[in-house]
MARGU-48415 format. One record per residue (C-alpha): residue in one letter; x, y, z. Coordinates in steps of 0.5 Angstrom, whole numbers, plus 2048, in hexadecimal, padded with zeros to 3 digits. Example, Ala and Ser with C-alpha at 12.3 -4.5 7.8 and 13.67 -1.06 7.14 Angstrom:
<pts>
A8197F7810
S81B7FE80E
</pts>
This chain:
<pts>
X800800800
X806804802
X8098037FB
X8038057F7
X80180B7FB
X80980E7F9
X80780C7F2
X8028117F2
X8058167F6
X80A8167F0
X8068167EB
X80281C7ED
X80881F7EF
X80A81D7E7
X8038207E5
X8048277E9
X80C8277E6
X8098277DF
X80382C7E1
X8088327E3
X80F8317DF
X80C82D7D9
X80D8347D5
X8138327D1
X81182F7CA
X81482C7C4
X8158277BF
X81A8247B9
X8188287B3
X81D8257AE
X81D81F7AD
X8168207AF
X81481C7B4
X80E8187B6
X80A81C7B9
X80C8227B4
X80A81E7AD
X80381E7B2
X8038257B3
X8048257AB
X7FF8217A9
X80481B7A6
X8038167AC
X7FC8157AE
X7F78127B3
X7FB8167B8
X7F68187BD
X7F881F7C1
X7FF81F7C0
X7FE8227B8
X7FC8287BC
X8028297C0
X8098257BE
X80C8297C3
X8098267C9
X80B81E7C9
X80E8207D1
X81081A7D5
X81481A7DB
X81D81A7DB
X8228157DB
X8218107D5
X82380B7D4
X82480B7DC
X81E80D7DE
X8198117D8
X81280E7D5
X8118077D6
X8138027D0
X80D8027CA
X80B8097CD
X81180C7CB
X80F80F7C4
X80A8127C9
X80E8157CE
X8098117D3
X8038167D1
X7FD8127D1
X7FA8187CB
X8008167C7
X7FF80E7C7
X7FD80E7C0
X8058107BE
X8078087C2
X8058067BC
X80A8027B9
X80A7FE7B2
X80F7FE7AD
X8098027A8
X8068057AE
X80A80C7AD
X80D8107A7
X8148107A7
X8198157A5
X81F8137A0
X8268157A3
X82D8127A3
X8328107A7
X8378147A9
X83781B7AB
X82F81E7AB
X82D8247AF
X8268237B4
X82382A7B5
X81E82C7BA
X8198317BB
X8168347C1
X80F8377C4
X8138397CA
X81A8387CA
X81C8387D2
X8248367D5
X82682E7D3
X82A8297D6
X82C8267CF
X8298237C9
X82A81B7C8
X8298177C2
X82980F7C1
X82780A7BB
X8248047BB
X8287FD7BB
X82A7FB7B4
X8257F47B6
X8217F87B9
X8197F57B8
X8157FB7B4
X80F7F87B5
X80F7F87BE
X80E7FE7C2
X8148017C3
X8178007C9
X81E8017CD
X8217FB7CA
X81F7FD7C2
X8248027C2
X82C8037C3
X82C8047CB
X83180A7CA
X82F8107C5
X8338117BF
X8338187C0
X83381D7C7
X8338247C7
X8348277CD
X83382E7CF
X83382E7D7
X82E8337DA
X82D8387D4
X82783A7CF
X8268387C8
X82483D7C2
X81D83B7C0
X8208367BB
X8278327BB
X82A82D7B6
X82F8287B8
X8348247B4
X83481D7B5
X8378167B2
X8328117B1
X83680B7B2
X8378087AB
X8358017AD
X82E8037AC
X8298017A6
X8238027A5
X81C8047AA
X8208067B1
X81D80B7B6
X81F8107B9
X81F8137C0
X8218197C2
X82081D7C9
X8208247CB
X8218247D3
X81F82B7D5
X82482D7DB
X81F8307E1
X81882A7E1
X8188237E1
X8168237DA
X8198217D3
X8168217CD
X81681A7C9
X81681A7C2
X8178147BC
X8188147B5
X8178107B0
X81D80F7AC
X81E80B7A4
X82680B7A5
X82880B79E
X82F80979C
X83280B795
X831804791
X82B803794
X82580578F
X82380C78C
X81D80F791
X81B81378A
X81A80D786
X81580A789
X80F808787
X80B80D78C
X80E813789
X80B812782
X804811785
X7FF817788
X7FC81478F
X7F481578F
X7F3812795
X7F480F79C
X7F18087A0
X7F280B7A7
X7F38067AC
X7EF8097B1
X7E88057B3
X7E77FE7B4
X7E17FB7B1
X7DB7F67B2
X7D87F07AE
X7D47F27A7
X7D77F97A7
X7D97FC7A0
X7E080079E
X7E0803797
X7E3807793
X7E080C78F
X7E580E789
X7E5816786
X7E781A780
X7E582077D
X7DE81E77C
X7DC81C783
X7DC814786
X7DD80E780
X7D9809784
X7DC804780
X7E3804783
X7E080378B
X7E37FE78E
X7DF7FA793
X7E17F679A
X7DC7F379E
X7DE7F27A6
X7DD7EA7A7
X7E07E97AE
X7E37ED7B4
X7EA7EC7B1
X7E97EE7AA
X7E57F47AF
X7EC7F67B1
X7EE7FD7B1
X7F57FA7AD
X7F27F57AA
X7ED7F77A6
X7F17FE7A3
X7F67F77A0
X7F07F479E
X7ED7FA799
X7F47FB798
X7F47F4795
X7ED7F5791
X7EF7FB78E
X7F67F878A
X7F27F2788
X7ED7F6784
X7F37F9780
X7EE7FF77F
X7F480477E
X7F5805786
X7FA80278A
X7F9802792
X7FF801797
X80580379A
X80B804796
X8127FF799
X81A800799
X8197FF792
X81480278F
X80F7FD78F
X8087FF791
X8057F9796
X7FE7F979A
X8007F97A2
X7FC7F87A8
X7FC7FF7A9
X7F98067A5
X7FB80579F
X7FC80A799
X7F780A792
X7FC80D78C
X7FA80D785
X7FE80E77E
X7FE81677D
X7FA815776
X7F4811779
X7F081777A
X7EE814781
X7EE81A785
X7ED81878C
X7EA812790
X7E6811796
X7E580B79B
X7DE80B79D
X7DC8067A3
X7D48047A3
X7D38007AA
X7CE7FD7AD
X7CA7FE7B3
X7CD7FB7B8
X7C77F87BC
X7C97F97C4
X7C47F97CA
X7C67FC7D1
X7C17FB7D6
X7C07FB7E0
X7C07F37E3
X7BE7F17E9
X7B97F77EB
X7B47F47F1
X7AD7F57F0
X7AB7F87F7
X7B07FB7FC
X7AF7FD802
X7B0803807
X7B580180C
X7B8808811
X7B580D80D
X7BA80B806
X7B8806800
X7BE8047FD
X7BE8017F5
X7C37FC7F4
X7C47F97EC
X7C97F97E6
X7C87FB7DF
X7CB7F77D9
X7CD7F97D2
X7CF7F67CC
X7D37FC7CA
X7D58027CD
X7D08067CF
X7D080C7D4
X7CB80A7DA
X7C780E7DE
X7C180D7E3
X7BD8117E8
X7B780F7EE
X7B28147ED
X7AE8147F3
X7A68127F3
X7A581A7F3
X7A981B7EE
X7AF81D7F0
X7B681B7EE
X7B98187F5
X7C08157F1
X7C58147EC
X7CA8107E9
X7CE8107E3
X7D480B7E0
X7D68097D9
X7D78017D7
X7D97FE7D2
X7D77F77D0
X7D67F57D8
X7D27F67DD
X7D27FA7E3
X7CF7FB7EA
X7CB8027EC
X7C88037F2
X7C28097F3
X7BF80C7FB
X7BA8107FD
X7BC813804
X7B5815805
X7B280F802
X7AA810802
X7A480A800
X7A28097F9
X7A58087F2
X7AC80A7F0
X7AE80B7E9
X7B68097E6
X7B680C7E0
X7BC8097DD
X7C080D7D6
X7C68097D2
X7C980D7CD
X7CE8097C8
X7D480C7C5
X7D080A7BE
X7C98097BE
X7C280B7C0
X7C180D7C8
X7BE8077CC
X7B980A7D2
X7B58067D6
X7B18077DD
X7B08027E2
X7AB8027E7
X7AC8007EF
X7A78007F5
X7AA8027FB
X7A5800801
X7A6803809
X7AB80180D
X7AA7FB811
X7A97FC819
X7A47F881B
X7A97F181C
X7AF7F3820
X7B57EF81C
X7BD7EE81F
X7C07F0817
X7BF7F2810
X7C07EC80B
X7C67EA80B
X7C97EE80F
X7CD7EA815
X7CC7E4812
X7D07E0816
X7CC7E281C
X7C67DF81A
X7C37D981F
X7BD7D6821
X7B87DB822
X7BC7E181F
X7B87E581A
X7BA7EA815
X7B67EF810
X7B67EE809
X7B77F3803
X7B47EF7FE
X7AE7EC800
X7AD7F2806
X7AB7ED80B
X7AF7EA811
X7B17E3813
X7B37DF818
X7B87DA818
X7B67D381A
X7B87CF820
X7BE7CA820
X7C07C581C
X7BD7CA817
X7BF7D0819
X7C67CF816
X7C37D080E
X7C27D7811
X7C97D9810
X7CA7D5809
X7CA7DB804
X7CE7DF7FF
X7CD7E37F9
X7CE7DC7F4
X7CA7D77F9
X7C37DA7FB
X7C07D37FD
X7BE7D5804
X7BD7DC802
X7B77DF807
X7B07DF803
X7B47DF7FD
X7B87D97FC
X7B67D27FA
X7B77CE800
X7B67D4805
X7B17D2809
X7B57CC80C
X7B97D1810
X7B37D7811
X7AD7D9813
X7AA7DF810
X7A67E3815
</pts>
């Protein structure tokens, strides 16, 4: 407990560091990283980060210490995840050669720095894992150090990028400021070229015109349909369409099916080629986004990828809501679940025979149920409204209201204990109220008096006026 209370205590004190010292900004701008190529527009399905690249904050000292393995793209900010994506098609790339290259950076709010470090990912290093701590050389290849004093507001360095190098690498550069906890993470994505290897101006991409772009954004349901819808200087030629009709949950997937169209399109040798270009020029479906191109005398102008999906059928509904309640000390207390198939964002109210809200609760569930509890502290005789509303992420609201009847409080019969509290108590003789039913009960004498105390949630057996066999261990007076 002591453990986990200091963890706390360190993550607010992280959180309160960030909230007054994080006001020094900046990020790689050449070769643009990743989170730049976002704010650019090149890099897509980037979540927040493509509005401010110069934000991906985390705390110092990596490789010691820093953003945990897999949210090193990140900085460890959970609104930037979507930069730990992590595949060998997933990000552009931008070409460079080993040997001598200059990484500049551009500051919002440059601020006093500690130094400026630079490592590259081993040369067998998996481009398709998170990167980790162990995807990348442990010592960097390039350190700039500037001990305490304040930067213009952008800076170049001039490095050497080891020559043993080829190929899709990452690079991770990070700026430590000198006066917070903070130091900024910023990773690009490198084609490392050397001079036997291909022409970059002679692939097959730079004689195509790109029309058109198969985000991988959104993961889709059985009978859904993507299609294409092909553009030239009159409008839609609805002849060129390609179509792809969801079969299952993995065709559904959201890196799945983009490869599948991808697939489709190339099969229908309509003047369009979908994919992502490789090392050799060559353009290939990937199970990720992938780019729609055209030959420049096509007259195929633009496509688009129109998705028709289904309406999902889904239900959310209350359980467990007794009939009749009873008044006991002045209060009624309504204790249910409510169960969806999807997510919903749930809400319930008790409304008071006279009409008066007296209660409210709300919660979000997704595909699960979940326990609720409503009370009248001033609980009055007469019929209780639950109105029940479950508003889905897609879909039509579900509203529903259920009515109970609340009878007095019983006073009449004097009992030892509500229902079943102190259950390990109960002997001959003993008697108890219960809620359920609103009547009281009195356990029987010995030998069965023993069934009194055998109950729990999952065994009901001997359960006053409501088990099968209660009768055997009670009277009901």
């Amino acid at each position: 407990m002591l453990k986990k209370n200091i963890n706390r205590l360190l993550i607010t004190f992280w959180a309160l560091c960030f909230a007054q010292l994080s006001f020094s900004h900046g990020y790689i701008s050449a070769p643009q990283s990743r989170s730049y190529k976002c704010n650019l527009g090149q890099n897509i399905g980037c979540g927040p980060v493509q509005y401010e690249p110069q934000s991906v904050e985390g705390p110092d000292g990596f490789p010691d210490a820093g953003p945990a393995d897999a949210n090193i793209a990140s900085a460890g900010l959970p609104q930037f995840s979507q930069l730990n994506e992590q595949t060998k098609s997933r990000w552009i790339k931008t070409k460079i050669k080993p040997g001598s290259n200059q990484f500049s950076w551009r500051f919002t709010a440059n601020h006093v720095t500690k130094n400026w470090n630079y490592y590259l990912t081993k040369p067998d290093w998996n481009p398709n894992k998170p990167l980790t701590r162990a995807s990348f050389d442990i010592e960097p290849f390039c350190s700039i150090q500037v001990h305490g004093l304040k930067p213009p507001k952008e800076v170049t360095h001039h490095c050497i990028v080891p020559a043993d190098r080829s190929g899709y690498h990452v690079i991770l550069g990070t700026w430590d400021v000198a006066d917070t906890p903070a130091t900024f993470y910023q990773v690009i994505d490198v084609d490392i070229i050397k001079d036997n290897d291909d022409n970059s101006d002679k692939s097959l991409v730079s004689n195509l015109n790109k029309v058109g772009t198969i985000n991988a954004t959104v993961d889709l349901n059985p009978g859904d349909i993507i299609q294409t819808r092909v553009f030239n200087a009159d409008g839609e030629n609805i002849g060129l369409s390609d179509k792809l009709t969801i079969n299952s949950s993995h065709e559904g997937d959201s890196k799945m099916w983009p490869y599948l169209l991808a697939e489709i399109i190339n099969a229908s040798d309509q003047g369009l080629i979908a994919g992502v270009q490789d090392s050799k020029g060559n353009i290939t479906p990937v199970y990720d986004t992938n780019f729609i191109y055209t030959k420049p005398d096509s007259g195929i102008e633009d496509v688009e990828i129109q998705i028709t999906e289904l309406p999902v059928i889904t239900q959310a509904k209350l359980v467990g809501l007794e009939l009749e309640y009873q008044i006991e000390d002045g209060k009624v207390k309504l204790d249910f679940m409510a169960k969806t198939s999807a997510k919903y964002s749930i809400t319930v109210k008790l409304v008071n025979p006279n009409g008066k809200e007296v209660d409210y609760q709300s919660i979000t569930i997704n595909n699960d149920h979940a326990s609720l509890s409503l009370t009248d502290n001033n609980a009055i005789e007469g019929q209780y409204n639950v109105i029940f509303v479950a508003k889905p992420e897609h879909g039509n609201l579900i509203q529903k209201t259920y009515t109970v009847d609340v009878s007095k409080e019983n006073t009449n019969i004097q009992y030892d204990f509500i229902f079943p509290e102190n259950l390990s108590s109960y002997s001959a003789n003993t008697r108890v109220f219960h809620n359920k039913t609103g009547k009281v009960y009195e356990c029987r004498p010995f030998p069965y008096s023993g069934y009194c105390k055998q109950w729990s949630k999952s065994s009901i057996q001997f359960e006053p006026g409501v088990g099968s066999d209660w009768k055997i261990a009670w009277f009901e007076l």
